[in-house]
C-alpha positions in Angstrom: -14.1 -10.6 3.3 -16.4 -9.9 0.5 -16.6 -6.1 1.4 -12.9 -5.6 1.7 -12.0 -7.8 -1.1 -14.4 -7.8 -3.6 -12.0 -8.5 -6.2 -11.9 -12.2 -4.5 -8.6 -12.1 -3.5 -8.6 -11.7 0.0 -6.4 -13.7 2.0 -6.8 -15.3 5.7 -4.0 -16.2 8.0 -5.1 -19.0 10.4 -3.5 -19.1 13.2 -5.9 -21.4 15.6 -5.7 -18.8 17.9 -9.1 -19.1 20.6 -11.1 -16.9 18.3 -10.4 -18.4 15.0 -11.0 -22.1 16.7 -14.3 -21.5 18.2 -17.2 -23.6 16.9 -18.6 -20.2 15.6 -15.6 -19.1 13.5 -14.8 -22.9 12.5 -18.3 -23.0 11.1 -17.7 -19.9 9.5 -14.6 -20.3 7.7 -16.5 -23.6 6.1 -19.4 -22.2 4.8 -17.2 -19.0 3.4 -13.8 -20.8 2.2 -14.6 -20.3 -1.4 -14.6 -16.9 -0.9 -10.8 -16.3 0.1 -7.9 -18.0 0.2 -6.9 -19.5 4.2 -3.7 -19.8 4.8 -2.9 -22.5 8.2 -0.2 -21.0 10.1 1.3 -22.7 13.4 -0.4 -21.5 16.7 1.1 -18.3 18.1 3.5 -18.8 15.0 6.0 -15.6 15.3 6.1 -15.9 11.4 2.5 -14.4 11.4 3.5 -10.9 11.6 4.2 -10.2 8.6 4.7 -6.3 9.0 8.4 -7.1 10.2 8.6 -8.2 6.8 6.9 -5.6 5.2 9.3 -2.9 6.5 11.9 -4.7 6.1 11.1 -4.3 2.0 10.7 -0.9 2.5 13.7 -0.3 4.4 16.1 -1.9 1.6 14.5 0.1 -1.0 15.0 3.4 1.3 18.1 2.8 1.4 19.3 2.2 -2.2 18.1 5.7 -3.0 20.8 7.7 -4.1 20.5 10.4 -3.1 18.7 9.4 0.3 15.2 11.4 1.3 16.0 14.1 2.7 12.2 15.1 3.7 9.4 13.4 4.5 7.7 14.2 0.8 10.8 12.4 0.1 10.5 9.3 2.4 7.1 9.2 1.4 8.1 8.9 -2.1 10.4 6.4 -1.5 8.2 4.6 0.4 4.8 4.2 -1.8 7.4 3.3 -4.9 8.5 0.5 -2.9 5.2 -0.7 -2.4 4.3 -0.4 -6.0 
């Protein structure tokens, strides 16, 4: 977590699936949770893909363009200003 999110704001979804419950990766999360933020979510939670919501962002703001993209330049545009 350190690596990818030097800047300390890394974020963990915990989802108590098998790998994230073992006594390994219990341990783990202990001795590091000052180093990200952990987030409990409910096991096999379908509110832990978040992507669906994700798109869903970009897919509003694709669609207020006026005009639309009418290339992918465009769509890619459209896209990386929505996730600014």
């Amino acid at each position: 977590m350190s690596v990818v999110h030097s800047d300390g704001l890394g974020q963990f979804q915990h989802d108590s699936a098998t790998p994230h419950a073992s006594r390994v990766a219990t341990k783990w999360l202990q001795e590091h949770s000052s180093d990200f933020r952990h987030f409990h979510w409910s096991p096999k939670s379908p509110d832990m893909n978040i992507i669906e919501d994700i798109w869903d962002a970009f897919l509003h703001v694709v669609e207020k363009k006026s005009p639309p993209p009418c290339t992918s330049m465009d769509l890619l545009a459209a896209l990386q200003y929505s996730w600014c």
